[in-house]
Each structure stands twice: as C-alpha cells, then as structure tokens.
VMD Tcl script that draws the C-alpha trace (Angstrom):
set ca {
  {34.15 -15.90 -47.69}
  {36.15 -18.83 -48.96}
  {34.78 -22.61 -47.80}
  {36.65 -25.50 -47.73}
  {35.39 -28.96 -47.44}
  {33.93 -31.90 -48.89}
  {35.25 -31.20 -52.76}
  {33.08 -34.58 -53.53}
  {30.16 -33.80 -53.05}
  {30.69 -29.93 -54.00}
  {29.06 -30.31 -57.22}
  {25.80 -31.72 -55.43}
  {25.28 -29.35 -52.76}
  {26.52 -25.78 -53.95}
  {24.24 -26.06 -56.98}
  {21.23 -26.11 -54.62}
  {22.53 -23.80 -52.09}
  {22.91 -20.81 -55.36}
  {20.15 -21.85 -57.22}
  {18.83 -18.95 -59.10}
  {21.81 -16.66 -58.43}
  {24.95 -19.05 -59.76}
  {26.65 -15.83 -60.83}
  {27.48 -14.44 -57.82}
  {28.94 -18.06 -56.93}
  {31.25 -18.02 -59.40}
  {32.40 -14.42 -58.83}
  {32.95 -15.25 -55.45}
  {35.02 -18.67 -56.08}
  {37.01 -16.11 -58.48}
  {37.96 -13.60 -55.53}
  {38.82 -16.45 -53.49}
  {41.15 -17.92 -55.88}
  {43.02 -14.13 -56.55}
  {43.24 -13.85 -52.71}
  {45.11 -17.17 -52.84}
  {47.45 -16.59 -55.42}
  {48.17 -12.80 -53.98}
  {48.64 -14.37 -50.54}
  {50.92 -17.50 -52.07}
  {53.11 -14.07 -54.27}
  {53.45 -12.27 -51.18}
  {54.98 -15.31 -49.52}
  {57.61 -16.10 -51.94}
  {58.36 -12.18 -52.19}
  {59.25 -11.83 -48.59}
  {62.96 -12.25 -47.74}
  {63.15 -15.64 -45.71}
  {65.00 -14.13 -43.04}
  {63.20 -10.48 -42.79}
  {63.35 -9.07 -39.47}
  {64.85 -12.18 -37.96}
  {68.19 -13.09 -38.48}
  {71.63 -11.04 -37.31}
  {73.70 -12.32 -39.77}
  {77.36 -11.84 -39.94}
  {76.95 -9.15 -42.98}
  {73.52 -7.50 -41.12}
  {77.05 -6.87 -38.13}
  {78.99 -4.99 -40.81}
  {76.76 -3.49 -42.55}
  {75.51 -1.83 -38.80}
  {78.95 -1.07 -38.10}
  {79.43 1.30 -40.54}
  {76.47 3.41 -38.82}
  {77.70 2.69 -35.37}
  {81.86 4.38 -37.14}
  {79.73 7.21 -38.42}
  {78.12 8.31 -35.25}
  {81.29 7.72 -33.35}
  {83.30 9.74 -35.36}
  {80.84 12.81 -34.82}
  {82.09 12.51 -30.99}
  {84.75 14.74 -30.71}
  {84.09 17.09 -32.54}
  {80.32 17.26 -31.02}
  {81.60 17.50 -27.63}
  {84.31 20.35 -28.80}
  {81.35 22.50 -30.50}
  {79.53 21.71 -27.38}
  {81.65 23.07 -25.07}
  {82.99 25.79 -27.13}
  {79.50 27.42 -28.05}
  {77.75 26.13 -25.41}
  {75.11 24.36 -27.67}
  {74.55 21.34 -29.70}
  {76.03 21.01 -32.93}
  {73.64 19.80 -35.88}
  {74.38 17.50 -38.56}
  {74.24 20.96 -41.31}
  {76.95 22.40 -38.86}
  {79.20 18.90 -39.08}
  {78.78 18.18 -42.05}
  {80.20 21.49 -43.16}
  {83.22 20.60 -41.56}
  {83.64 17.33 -43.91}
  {82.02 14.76 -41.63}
  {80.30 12.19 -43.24}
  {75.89 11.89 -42.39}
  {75.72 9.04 -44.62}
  {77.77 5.61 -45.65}
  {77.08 2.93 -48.26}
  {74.98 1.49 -46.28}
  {73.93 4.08 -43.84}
  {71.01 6.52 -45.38}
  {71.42 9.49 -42.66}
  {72.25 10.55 -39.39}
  {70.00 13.45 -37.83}
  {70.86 15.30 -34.54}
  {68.63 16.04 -31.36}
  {69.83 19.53 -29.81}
  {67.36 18.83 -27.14}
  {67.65 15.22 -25.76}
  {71.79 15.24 -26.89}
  {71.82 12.66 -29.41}
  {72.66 11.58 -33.39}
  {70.78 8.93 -34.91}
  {71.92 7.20 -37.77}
  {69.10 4.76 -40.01}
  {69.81 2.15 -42.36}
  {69.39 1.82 -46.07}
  {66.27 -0.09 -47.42}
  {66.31 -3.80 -48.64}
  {66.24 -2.22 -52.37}
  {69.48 -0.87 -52.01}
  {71.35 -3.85 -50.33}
  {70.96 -3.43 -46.67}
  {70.17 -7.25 -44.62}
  {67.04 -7.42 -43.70}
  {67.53 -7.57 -39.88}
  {69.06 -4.20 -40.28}
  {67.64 -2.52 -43.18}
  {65.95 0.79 -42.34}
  {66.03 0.01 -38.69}
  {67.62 3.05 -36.02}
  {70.70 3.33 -34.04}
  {71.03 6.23 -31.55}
  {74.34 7.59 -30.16}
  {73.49 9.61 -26.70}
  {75.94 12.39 -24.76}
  {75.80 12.79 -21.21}
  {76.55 16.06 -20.38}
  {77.09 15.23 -16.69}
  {79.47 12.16 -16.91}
  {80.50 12.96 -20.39}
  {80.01 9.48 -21.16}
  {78.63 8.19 -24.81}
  {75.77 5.63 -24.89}
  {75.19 3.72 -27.88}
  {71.91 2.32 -28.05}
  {68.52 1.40 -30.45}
  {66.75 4.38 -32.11}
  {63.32 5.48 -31.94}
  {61.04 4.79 -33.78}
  {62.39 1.78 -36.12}
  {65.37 0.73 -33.17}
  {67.18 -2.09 -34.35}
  {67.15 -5.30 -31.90}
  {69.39 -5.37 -29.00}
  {71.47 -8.20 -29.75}
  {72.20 -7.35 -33.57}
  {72.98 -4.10 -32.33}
  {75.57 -5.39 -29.11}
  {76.56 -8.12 -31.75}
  {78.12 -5.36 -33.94}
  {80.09 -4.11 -31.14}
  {83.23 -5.68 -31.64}
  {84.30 -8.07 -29.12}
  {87.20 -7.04 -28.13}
  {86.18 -3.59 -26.69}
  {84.26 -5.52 -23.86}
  {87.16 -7.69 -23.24}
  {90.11 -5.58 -23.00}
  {88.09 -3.28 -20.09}
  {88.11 -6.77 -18.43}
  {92.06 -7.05 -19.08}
  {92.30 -3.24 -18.24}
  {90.94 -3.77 -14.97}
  {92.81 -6.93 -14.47}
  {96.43 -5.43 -15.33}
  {95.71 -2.58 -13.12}
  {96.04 -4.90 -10.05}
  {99.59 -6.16 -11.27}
  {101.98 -3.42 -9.87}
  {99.97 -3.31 -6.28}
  {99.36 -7.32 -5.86}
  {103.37 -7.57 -6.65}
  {103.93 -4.80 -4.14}
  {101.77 -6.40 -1.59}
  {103.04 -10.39 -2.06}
  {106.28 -8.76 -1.37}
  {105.93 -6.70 1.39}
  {103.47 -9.29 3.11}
  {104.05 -12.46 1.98}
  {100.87 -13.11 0.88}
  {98.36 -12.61 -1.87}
  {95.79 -9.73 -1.32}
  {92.19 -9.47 -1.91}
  {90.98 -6.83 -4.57}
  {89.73 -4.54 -1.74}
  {93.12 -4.45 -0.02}
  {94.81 -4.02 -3.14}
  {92.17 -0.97 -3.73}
  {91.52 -1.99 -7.08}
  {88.54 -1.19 -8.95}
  {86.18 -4.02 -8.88}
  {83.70 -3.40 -11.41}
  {83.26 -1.39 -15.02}
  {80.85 -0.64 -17.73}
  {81.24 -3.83 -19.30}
  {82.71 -5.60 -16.19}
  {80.36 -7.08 -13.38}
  {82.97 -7.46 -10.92}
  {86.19 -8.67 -10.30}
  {87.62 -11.58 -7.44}
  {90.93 -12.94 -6.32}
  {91.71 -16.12 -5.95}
  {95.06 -18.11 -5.41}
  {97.87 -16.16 -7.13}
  {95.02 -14.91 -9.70}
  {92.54 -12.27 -10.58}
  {89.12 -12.97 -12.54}
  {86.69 -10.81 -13.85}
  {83.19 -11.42 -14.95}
  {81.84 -9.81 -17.80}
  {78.34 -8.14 -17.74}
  {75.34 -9.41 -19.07}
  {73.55 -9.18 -22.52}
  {70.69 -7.07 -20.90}
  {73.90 -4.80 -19.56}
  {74.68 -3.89 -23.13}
  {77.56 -6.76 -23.52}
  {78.01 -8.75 -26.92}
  {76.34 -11.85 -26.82}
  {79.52 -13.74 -27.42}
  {80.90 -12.76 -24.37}
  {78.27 -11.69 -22.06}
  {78.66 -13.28 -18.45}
  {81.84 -15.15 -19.27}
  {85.17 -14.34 -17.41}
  {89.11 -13.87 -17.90}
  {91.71 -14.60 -15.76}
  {94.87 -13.16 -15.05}
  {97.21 -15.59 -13.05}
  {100.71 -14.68 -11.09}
  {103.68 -16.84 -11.49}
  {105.59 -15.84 -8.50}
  {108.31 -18.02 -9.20}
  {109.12 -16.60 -12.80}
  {107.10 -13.10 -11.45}
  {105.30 -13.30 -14.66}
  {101.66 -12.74 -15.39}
  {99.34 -14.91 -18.04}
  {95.95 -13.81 -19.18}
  {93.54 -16.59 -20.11}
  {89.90 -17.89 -19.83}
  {88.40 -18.24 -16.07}
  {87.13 -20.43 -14.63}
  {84.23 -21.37 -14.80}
  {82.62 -19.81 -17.89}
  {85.31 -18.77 -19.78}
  {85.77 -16.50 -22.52}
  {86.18 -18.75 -25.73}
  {90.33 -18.70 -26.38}
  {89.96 -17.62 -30.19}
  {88.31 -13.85 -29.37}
  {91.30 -13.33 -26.07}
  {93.57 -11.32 -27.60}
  {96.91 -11.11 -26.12}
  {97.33 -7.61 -25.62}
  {95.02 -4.76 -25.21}
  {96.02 -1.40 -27.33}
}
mol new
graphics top color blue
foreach p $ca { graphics top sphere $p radius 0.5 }
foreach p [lrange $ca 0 end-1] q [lrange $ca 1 end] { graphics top cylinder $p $q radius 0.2 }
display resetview
C-alpha cells in the first residue's frame, strides 16, 4: 500500500517503523512508484473524449452504418415475402449488397427476432470514439411492416448520437407532410363555410411517428414535434412548424411556430 504524508519527517519515522527489514521498504516504495507512472501512461493514452462526445464526424461516420442497413430493406422484405423466411447477410451479400463500409466493420442478421445489426470499426482504424465499436440495430415488423432503427445489443451506441445521425430533415418534413395535407380540405372548408376549421373537422391526421400532434389556430396549422425519448433528433425534438393561410393572396407559408420553433436554418422549403 502506498502512504502519503508528512514527507518531512519521512526520513525519521519510516526508518524505525522497517528497522531490520529496510528491503522490503524499498521494494514496496518501488511498486508504488511503477503503479504511478502506469496509472499517469494510461491517462495520457486514453482519447480525451472516449465514450463521451457525439461529435459532428462520430454523426457521419454512424451514418454510413445506419445507409448500410437501410439499403438491406427492400430487398429483405422482398426475400421475406417471397420465401417466406428471413434473408441472411451470406444470402445478401451474394446479391452485391454491401455488410461492411469504411467505417462500418459488419452487419449480421437475426432470422429469429427480424433484425440486421451493423457495429463500428475500432479506434485503431479511425472510427470516433463515441462511436467506435459501438451497435446499431435495424428491426422489421412483420405486422405493420414498419422499420425501427434503434441501439444494438450488446455494445448499443447512445441514444442521442444515434437520433443525432438521423438527419434532420426526415423528422421535419413528416411535420410539413402532415401540415400540407390539411391545405386542399381547410381551403375547401373556408370556402364553403366561411370560416376556418379545426383539424378534427377537417379530418386530418393529427399525429405521426415523429409528430406529437397537430392544432389550428387563426388561419394556421402547427405541429409539434416528438420528443428525444420518442426517437426525434435532438435538434428538433419538441419544437414546432407552422403552416399559415393567406386568404387574401390564397397562398400558404411554412415557417417556425410559435412558441418553440424549429430553428429557420434546418426548415427547408420544400419536402421531396
């Protein structure tokens, strides 16, 4: 065990405390000064931002696993319902899709819980450490034949590095989708009634994967995005959008709610 304390009057006391075995004093001073400099190498060794950080490159570098995996959709779901089973990575792969990306070691396949899971590359070979050798896992329902992208198991990377990879405009332009559905029947209905109508008269659908739920107002809709712990990117999670009706020009605007908006720079103006 390593002491510290009063260094001045070391050379008094630790004489009389070993007396007759200063040998094994020494050796032990020397294994406490190795642990120290091992302890002070490890330090310096470890990345400053391991396991913490999301950076912007950690995003891009995750993005390439979160392509891969979504380009096995398709033709997952077509070998599913064609054979009636789930396709392995051996059986995709042989088709020319690609298991594995500059920065993405391999993707393996679950033919019993309907999933591919892609994991990172290592520090060593250039991966961020936020990301590097963590799990991403790309689920099929076979009810709702819906895809679920979420962390892998074991090794998942963190929730918001993995929603922060998302790109930002897939939770937004569900938001304008919803919005620009209630155009033709809110026109329809000022017309016919004189008056603006309410989501539920307009039978509009007030809510979505991404989208919490969606309100009139005066001559405007606004929808509120979901939350973080909803699978939303951070950027965006529980802000809104607004789409507002100019009845005298019978022209429609998109543009942050109110309150909470959406920051202007990531609203795009269109939605492909």
């Amino acid at each position: 065990m390593c002491f510290f304390g009063n260094f001045d009057r070391l050379h008094f006391f630790l004489p009389q405390c070993y007396k007759g075995n200063m040998k094994n004093f020494f050796k032990s001073i020397a294994l406490c000064l190795s642990a120290i400099v091992a302890g002070a190498t490890y330090a310096d060794s470890v990345p400053k931002n391991a396991g913490g950080t999301c950076t912007n490159l950690a995003k891009e570098q995750l993005r390439e696993a979160r392509n891969l995996l979504s380009s096995l959709k398709a033709p997952a779901e077509e070998y599913f319902w064609g054979t009636g089973k789930w396709a392995s990575i051996e059986e995709l792969s042989g088709f020319g899709y690609k298991t594995a990306g500059k920065y993405t070691a391999n993707i393996i396949s679950s033919d019993f819980d309907f999933f591919f899971q892609a994991t990172m590359k290592t520090l060593k070979e250039g991966v961020e450490p936020a990301v590097a050798g963590k799990t991403i896992r790309l689920f099929y329902n076979r009810k709702t034949q819906d895809w679920k992208l979420g962390r892998g198991a074991p090794n998942g990377v963190s929730q918001q590095c993995l929603l922060s990879s998302v790109p930002v405009i897939e939770f937004i332009c569900e938001t304008m989708g919803l919005l620009g559905g209630l155009k033709a029947p809110a026109e329809e209905y000022f017309s016919s009634m004189g008056k603006w109508g309410s989501v539920e008269e307009l039978g509009g659908k007030i809510a979505g994967k991404y989208t919490a739920n969606i309100i009139s107002g005066d001559f405007f809709f606004q929808g509120t995005l979901k939350t973080v712990e909803e699978g939303v990117n951070p950027l965006v999670a529980g802000k809104t959008i607004r789409l507002t009706y100019n009845s005298n020009a019978m022209l429609w605007q998109y543009s942050a709610g109110e309150p909470n908006g959406v920051p202007s720079n990531v609203l795009p103006s269109t939605c492909r």
